[in-house]
C-alpha positions in Angstrom: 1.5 -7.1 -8.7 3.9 -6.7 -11.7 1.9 -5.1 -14.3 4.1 -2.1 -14.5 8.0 -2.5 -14.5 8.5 1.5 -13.3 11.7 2.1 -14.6 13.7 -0.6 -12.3 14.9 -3.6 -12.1 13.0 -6.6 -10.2 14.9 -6.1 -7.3 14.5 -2.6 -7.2 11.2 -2.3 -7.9 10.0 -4.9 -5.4 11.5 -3.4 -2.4 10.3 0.6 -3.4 6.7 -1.0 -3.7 7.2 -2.8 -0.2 8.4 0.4 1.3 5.9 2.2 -0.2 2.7 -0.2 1.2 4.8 0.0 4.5 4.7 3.8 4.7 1.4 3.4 3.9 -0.2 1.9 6.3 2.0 3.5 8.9 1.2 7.0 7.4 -2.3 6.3 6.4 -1.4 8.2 3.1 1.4 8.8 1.2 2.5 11.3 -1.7 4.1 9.1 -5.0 3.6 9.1 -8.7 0.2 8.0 -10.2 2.2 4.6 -12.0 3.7 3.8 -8.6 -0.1 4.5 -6.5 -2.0 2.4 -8.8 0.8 -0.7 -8.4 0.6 -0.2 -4.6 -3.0 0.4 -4.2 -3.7 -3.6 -5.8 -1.0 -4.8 -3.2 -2.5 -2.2 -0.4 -6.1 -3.7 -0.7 -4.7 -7.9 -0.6 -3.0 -6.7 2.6 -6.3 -5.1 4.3 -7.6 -8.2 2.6 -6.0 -9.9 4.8 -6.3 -8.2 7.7 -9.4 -8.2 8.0 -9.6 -12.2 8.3 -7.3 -11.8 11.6 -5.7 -15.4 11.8 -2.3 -16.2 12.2 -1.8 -17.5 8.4 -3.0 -13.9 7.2 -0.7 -12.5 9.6 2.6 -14.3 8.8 1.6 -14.0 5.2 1.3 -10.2 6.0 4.9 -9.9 7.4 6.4 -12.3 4.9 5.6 -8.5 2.7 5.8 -5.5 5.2 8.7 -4.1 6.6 8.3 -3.7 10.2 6.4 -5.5 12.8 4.8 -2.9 14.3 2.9 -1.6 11.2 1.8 -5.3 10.6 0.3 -5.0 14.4 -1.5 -1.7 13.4 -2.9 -3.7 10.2 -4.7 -6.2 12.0 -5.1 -4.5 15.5 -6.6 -1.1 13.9 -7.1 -0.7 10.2 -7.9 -4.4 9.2 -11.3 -4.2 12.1 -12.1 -0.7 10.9 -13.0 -1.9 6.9 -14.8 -5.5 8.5 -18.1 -4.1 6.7 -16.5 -2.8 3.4 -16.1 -5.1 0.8 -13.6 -3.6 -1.0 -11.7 -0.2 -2.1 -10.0 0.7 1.0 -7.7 3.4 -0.6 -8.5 6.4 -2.6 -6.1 8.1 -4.9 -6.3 11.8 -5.0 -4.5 13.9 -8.0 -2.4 16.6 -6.7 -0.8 18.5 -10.1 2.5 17.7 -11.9 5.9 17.3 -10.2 7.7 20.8 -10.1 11.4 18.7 -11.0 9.9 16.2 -13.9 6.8 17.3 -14.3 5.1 13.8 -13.3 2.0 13.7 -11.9 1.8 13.3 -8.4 -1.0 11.7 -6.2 -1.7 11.6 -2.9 -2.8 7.6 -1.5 -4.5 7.0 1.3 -6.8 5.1 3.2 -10.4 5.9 3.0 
């Protein structure tokens, strides 16, 4: 986390990326930039990560970054069990085609 400063200020840019990894796992897949995907897809797979340890340290450390409670339950009730086998790359970023505003490229992330 931190590599790329996406045209914000600290404060800024750490609360769109924790909305964004919220809306993720409560969406299952979201629609962003590519620079923005690729910073929340590194914080995206520490949180399933996490998950899929399921004790109450991972848990707390899991809501001391997302949003709302209930999407931390989903984490480790649904989507943490689901990806116990997988060792790793638990999203997928598809391209989608330019932005029609700005003409930035726009991805689709989601979880695989």
């Amino acid at each position: 986390m931190g590599y790329r400063k996406l045209g914000r200020n600290t404060g800024h840019r750490k609360a769109m990326l924790r909305n964004l990894v919220t809306s993720l796992f409560q969406n299952e897949r979201i629609e962003t930039t590519e620079p923005r995907a690729k910073e929340v897809k590194s914080i995206a797979e520490k949180m399933v990560t996490l998950a899929k340890k399921d004790e109450l340290a991972a848990r707390r450390l899991a809501l001391q970054y997302i949003y709302k409670e209930e999407v931390v339950r989903k984490l480790f009730s649904n989507i943490g069990p689901k990806y116990i086998d997988r060792p790793g790359g638990y999203t997928r970023i598809v391209k989608k085609g330019p932005r029609r505003g700005d003409a930035a490229d726009m991805v689709l992330l989601e979880l695989v």
